[in-house]
ChimeraX commands (.cxc) that place a marker at each C-alpha (Angstrom):
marker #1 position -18.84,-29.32,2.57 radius 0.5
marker #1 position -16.19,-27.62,0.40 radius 0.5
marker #1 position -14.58,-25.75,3.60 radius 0.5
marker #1 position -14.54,-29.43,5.44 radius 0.5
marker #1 position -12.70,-30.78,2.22 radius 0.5
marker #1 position -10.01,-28.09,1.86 radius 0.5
marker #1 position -9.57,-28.50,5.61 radius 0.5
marker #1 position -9.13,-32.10,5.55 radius 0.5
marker #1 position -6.81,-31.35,2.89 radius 0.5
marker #1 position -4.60,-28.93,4.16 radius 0.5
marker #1 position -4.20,-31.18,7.77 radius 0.5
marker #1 position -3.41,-34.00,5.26 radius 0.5
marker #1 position -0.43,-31.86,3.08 radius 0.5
marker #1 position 0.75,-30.38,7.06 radius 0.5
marker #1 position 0.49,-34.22,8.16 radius 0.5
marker #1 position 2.44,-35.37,4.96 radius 0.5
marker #1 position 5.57,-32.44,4.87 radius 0.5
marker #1 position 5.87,-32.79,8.48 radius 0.5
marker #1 position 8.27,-35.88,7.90 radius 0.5
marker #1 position 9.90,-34.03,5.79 radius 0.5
marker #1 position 10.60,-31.24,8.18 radius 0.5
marker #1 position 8.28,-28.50,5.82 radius 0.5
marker #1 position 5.39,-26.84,6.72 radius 0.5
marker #1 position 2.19,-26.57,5.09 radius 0.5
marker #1 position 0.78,-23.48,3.98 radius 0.5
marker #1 position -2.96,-22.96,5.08 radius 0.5
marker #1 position -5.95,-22.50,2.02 radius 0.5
marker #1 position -6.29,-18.70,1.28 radius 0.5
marker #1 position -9.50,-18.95,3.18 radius 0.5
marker #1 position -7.09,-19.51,6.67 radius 0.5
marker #1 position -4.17,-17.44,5.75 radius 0.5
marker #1 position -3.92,-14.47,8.22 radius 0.5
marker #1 position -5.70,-11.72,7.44 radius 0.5
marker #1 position -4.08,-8.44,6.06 radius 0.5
marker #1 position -3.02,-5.57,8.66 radius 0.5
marker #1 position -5.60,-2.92,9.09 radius 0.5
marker #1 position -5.33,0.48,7.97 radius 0.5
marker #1 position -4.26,3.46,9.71 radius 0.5
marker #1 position -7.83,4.78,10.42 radius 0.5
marker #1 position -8.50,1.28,11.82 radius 0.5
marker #1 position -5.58,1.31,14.51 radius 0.5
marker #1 position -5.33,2.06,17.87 radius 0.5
marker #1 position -2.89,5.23,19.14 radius 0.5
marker #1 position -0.83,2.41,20.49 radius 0.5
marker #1 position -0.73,0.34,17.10 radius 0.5
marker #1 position 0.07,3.37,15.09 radius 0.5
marker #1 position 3.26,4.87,17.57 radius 0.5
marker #1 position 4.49,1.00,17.15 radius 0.5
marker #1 position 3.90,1.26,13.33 radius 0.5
marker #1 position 5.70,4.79,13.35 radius 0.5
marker #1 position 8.68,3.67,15.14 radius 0.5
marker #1 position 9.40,1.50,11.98 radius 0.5
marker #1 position 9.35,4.03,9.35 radius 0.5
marker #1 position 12.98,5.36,8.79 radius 0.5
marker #1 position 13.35,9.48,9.29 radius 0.5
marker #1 position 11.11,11.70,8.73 radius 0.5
marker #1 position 8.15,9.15,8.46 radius 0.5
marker #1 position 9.00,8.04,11.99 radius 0.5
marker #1 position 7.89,11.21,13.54 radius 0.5
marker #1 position 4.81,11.97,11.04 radius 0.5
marker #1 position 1.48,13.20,12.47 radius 0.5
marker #1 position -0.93,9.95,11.18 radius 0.5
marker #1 position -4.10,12.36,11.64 radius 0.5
marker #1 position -2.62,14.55,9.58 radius 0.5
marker #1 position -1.87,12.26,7.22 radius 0.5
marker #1 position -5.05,10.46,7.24 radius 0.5
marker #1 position -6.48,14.04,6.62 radius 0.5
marker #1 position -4.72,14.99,3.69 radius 0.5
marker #1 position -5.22,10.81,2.08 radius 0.5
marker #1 position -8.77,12.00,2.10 radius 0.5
marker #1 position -7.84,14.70,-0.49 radius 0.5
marker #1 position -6.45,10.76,-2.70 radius 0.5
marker #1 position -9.30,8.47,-1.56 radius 0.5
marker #1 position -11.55,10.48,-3.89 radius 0.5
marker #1 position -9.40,8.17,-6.22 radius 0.5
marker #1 position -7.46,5.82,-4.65 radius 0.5
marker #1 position -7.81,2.58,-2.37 radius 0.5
marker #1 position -4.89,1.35,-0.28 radius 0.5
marker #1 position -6.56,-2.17,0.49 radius 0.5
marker #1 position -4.89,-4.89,-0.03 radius 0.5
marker #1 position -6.82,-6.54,-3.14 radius 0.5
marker #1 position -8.94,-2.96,-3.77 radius 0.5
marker #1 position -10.23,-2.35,-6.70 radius 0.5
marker #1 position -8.45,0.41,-8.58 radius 0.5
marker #1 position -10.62,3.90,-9.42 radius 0.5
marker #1 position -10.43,6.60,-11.14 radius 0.5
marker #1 position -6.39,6.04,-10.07 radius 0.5
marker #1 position -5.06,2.85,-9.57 radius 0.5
marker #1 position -5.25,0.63,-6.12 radius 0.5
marker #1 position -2.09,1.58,-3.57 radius 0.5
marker #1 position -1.50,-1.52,-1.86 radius 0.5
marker #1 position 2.08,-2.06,-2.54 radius 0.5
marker #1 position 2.92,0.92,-3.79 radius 0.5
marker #1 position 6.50,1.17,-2.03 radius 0.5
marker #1 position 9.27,-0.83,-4.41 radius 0.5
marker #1 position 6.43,-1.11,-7.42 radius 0.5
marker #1 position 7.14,0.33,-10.99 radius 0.5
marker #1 position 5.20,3.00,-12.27 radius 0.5
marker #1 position 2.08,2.14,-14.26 radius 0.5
marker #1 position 2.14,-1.87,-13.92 radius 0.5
marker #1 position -0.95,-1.83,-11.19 radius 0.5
marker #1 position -2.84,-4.35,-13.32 radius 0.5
marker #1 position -6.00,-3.68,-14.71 radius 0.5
marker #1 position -5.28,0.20,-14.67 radius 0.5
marker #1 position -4.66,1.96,-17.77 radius 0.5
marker #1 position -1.87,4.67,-17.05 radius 0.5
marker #1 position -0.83,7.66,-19.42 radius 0.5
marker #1 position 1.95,6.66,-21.77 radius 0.5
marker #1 position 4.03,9.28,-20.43 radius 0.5
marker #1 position 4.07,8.23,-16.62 radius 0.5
marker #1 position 4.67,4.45,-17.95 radius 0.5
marker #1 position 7.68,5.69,-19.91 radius 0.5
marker #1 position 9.23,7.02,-16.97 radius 0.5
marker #1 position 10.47,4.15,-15.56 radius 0.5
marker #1 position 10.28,5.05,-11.97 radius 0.5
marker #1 position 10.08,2.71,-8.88 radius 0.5
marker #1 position 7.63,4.38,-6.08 radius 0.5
marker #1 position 9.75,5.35,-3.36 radius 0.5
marker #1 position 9.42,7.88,-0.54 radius 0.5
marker #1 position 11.32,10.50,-2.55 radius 0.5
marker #1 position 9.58,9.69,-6.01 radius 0.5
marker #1 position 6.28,9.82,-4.08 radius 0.5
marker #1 position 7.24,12.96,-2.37 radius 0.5
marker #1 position 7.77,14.90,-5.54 radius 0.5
marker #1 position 4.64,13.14,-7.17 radius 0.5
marker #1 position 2.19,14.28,-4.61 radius 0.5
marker #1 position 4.10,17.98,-4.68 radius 0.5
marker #1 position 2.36,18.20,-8.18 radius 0.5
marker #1 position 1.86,15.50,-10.76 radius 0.5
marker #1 position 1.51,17.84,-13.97 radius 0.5
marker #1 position 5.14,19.36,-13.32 radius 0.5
marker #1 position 6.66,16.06,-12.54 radius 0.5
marker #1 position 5.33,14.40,-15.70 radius 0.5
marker #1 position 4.11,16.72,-17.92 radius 0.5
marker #1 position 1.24,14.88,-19.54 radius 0.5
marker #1 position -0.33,12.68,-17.04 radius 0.5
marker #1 position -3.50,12.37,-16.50 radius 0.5
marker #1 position -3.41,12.58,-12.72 radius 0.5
marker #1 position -5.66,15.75,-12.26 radius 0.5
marker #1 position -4.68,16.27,-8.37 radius 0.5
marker #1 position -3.17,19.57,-7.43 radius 0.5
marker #1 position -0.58,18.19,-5.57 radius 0.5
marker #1 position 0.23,19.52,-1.38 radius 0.5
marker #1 position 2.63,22.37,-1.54 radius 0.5
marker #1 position 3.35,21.98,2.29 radius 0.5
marker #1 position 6.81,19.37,2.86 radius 0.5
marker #1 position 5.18,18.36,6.50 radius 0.5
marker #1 position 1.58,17.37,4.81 radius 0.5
marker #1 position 3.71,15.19,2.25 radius 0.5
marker #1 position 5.56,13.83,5.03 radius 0.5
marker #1 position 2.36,13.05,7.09 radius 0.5
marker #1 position 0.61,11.29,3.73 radius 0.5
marker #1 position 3.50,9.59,2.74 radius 0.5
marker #1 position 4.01,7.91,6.49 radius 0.5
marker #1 position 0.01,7.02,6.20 radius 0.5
marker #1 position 0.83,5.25,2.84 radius 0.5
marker #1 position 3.69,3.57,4.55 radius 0.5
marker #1 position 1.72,1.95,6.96 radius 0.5
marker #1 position -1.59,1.87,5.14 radius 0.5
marker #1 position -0.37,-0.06,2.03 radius 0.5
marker #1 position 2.43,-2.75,3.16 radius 0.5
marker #1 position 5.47,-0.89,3.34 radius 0.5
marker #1 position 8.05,-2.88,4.95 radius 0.5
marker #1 position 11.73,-1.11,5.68 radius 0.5
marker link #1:1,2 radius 0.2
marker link #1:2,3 radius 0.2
marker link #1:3,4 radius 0.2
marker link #1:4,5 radius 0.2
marker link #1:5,6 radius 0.2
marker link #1:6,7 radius 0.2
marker link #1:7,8 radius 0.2
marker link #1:8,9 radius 0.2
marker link #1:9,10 radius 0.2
marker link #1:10,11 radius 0.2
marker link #1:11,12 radius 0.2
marker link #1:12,13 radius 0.2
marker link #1:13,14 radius 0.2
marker link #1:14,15 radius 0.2
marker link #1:15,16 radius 0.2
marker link #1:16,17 radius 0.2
marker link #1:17,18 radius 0.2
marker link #1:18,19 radius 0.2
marker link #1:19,20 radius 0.2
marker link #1:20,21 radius 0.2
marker link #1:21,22 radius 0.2
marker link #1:22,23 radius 0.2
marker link #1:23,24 radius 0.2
marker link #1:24,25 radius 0.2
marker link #1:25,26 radius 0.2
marker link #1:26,27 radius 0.2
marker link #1:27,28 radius 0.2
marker link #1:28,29 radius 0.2
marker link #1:29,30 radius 0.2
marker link #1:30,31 radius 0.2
marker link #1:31,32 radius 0.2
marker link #1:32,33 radius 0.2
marker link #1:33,34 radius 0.2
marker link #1:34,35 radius 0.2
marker link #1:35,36 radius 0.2
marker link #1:36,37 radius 0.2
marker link #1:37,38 radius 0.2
marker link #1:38,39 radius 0.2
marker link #1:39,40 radius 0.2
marker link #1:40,41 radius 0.2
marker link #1:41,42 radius 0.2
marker link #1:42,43 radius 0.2
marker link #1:43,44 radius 0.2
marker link #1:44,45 radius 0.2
marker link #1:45,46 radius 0.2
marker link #1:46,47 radius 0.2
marker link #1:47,48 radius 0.2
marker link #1:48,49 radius 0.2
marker link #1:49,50 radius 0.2
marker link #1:50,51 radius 0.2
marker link #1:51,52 radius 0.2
marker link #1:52,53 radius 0.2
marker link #1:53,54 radius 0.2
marker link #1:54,55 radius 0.2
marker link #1:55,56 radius 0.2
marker link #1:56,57 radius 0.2
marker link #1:57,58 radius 0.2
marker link #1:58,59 radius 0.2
marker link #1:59,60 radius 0.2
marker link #1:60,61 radius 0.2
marker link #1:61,62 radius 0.2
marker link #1:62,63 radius 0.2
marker link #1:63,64 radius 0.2
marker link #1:64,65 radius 0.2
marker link #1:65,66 radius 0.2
marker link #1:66,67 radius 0.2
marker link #1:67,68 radius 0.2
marker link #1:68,69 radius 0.2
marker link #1:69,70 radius 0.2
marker link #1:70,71 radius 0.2
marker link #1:71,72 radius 0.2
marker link #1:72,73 radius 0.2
marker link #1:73,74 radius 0.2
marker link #1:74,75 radius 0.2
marker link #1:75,76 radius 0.2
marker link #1:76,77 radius 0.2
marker link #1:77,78 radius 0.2
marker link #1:78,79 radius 0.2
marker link #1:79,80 radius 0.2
marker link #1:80,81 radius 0.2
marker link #1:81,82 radius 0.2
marker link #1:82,83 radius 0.2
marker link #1:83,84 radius 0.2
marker link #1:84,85 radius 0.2
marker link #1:85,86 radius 0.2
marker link #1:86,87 radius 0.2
marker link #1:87,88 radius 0.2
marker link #1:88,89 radius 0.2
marker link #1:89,90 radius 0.2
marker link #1:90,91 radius 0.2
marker link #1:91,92 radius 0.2
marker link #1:92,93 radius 0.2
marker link #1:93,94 radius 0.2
marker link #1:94,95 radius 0.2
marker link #1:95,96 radius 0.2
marker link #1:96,97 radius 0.2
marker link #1:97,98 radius 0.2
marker link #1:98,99 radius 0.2
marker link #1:99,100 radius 0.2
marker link #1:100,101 radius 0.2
marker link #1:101,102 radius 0.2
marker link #1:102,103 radius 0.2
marker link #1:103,104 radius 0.2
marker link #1:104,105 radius 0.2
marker link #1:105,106 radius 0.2
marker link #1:106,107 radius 0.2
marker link #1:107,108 radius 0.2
marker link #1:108,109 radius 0.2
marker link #1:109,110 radius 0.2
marker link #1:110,111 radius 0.2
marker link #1:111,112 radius 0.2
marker link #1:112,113 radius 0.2
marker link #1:113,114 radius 0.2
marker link #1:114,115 radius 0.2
marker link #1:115,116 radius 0.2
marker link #1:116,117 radius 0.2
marker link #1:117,118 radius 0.2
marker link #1:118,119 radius 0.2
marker link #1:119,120 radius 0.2
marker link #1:120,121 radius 0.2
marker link #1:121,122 radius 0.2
marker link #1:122,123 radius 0.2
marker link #1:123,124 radius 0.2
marker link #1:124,125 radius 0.2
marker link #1:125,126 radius 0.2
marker link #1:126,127 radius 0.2
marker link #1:127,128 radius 0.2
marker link #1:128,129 radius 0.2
marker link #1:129,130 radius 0.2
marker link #1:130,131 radius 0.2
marker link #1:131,132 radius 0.2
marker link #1:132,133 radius 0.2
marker link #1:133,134 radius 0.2
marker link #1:134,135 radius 0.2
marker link #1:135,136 radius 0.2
marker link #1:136,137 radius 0.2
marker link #1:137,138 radius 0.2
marker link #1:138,139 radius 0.2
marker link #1:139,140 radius 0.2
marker link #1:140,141 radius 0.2
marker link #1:141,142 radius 0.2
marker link #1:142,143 radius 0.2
marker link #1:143,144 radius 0.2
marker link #1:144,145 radius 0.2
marker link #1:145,146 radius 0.2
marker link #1:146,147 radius 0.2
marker link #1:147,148 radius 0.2
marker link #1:148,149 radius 0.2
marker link #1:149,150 radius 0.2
marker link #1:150,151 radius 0.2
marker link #1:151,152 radius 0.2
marker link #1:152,153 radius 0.2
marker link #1:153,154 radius 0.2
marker link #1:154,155 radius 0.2
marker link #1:155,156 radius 0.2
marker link #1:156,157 radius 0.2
marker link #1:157,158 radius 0.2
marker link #1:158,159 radius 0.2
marker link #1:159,160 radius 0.2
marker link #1:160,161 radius 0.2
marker link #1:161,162 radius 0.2
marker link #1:162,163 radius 0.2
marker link #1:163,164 radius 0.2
view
């Protein structure tokens, strides 16, 4: 009965702003649902996803990528509306400051850094967390291989909202 009022509702707000040349946005419940992830793709969807990613992303191997997230999801979730882990939730990661994923408690020294995650900041995170901020509590090792950052970072592109 609830679903029948909040659809009544929303015709009646779309009905209403129509005259006023608006549109109505839908109850949460009919909004469109959130991309799926990489693993969740076809070949097709992923090549289309790649060819948005600006150089080197564009021409990362997703599999690869995928492969080496594994290594993260021990941790981390890149669904949009996750919960966060033993490290915080990914969604969004791209443009975000560093340790303000709420409900996650950072280390004081990664939140004093005042980063914003980019590809580059990412890039030199994943290489090894300990020597770029000496302190954290991240225990990952980090991937000394460029092309396996590459590959994880274009998988986080796509897999968490990034949008060029």
């Amino acid at each position: 009965m609830r679903h029948l009022g909040l659809t009544l509702a929303a015709a009646a707000l779309a009905a209403a702003l129509a005259g006023c040349n608006k549109t109505a946005t839908p109850p949460p419940a009919e909004q469109a649902a959130p991309s799926p992830p990489p693993s969740a793709m076809s070949d097709v969807d992923k090549q289309k996803a790649l060819a948005t990613l600006p150089a080197p992303y564009n021409a990362a191997d997703l599999a690869n990528g995928e492969s080496k997230f594994a290594l993260c999801s021990t941790c981390h979730t890149l669904a949009q509306g996750g919960p966060n882990m033993t490290g915080p939730n990914l969604h969004g990661v791209f443009g975000r400051k560093a340790g303000v994923t709420p409900g996650y408690t950072y280390s004081d020294v990664l939140k004093a850094t005042g980063w914003t995650w980019d590809a580059a900041r990412i890039d030199t995170w994943i290489t090894d967390p300990k020597v770029a901020v000496p302190g954290t509590k991240m225990t990952f090792v980090g991937l000394k291989d460029p092309k396996d950052r590459t590959d994880v970072i274009a998988y986080l592109m796509i897999g968490t909202g990034y949008k060029p």
